[in-house]
C-alpha positions in Angstrom: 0.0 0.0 0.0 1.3 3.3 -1.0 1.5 6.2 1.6 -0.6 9.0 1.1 1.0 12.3 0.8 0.4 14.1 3.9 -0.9 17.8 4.3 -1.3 19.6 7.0 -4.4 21.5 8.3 -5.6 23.4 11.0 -8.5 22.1 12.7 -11.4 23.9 15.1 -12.5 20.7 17.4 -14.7 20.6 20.3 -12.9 20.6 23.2 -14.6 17.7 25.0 -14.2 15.4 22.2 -10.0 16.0 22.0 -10.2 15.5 25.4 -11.7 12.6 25.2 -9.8 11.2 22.2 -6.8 11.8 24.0 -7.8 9.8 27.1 -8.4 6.9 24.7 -5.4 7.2 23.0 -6.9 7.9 19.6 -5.1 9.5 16.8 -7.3 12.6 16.4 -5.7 13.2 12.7 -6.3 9.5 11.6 -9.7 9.9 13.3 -10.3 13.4 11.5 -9.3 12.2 8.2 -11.6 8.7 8.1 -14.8 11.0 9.3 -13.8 13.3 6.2 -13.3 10.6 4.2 -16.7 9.2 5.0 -18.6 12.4 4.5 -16.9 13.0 0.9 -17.9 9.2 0.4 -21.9 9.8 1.6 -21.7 13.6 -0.6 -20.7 12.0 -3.7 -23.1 9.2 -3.3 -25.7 11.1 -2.7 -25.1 13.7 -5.9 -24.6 10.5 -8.2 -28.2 9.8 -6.8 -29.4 13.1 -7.6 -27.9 13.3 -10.8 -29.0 9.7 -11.7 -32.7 9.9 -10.3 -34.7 10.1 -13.4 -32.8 7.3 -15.2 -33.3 5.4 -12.0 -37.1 6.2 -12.0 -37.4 5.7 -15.5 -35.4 2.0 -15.2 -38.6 1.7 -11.5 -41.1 2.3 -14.2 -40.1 -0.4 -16.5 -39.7 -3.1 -14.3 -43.1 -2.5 -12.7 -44.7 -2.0 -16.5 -42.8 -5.2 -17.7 -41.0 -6.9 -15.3 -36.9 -7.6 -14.6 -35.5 -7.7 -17.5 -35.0 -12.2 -18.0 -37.1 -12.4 -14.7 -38.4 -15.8 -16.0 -34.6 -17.2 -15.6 -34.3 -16.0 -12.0 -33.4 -19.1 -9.5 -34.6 -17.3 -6.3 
């Protein structure tokens, strides 16, 4: 695995949580940088379902009009 290249930032935390991250002996950056990584991961889903919704709809409305597509085939 390939090491990411690094770059700091400053961060505005609430107090309480560092405090309590430090008593657990979590690494606030790694910590900070999975909960960033997460929330690009749930935007970008979220936009792809935005920006896909009427091809999604319009795929809804043929399977309920016609079925899955080779349906008859299905083993479950």
């Amino acid at each position: 695995m390939t090491q990411a290249t690094r770059k700091a930032a400053n961060l505005s935390l609430d107090e309480g949580l560092v405090s309590d991250a430090r008593e657990l002996k979590i690494n606030i950056s790694r910590a900070a940088e999975e909960g960033i990584a997460r929330a690009i991961k749930a935007e970008r889903e979220r936009l792809w379902l935005l920006e896909n919704a009427e091809a999604i709809e319009q795929a809804n409305v043929y399977v309920e009009k016609h079925g899955l597509p080779f349906g008859k085939y299905r083993q479950f």
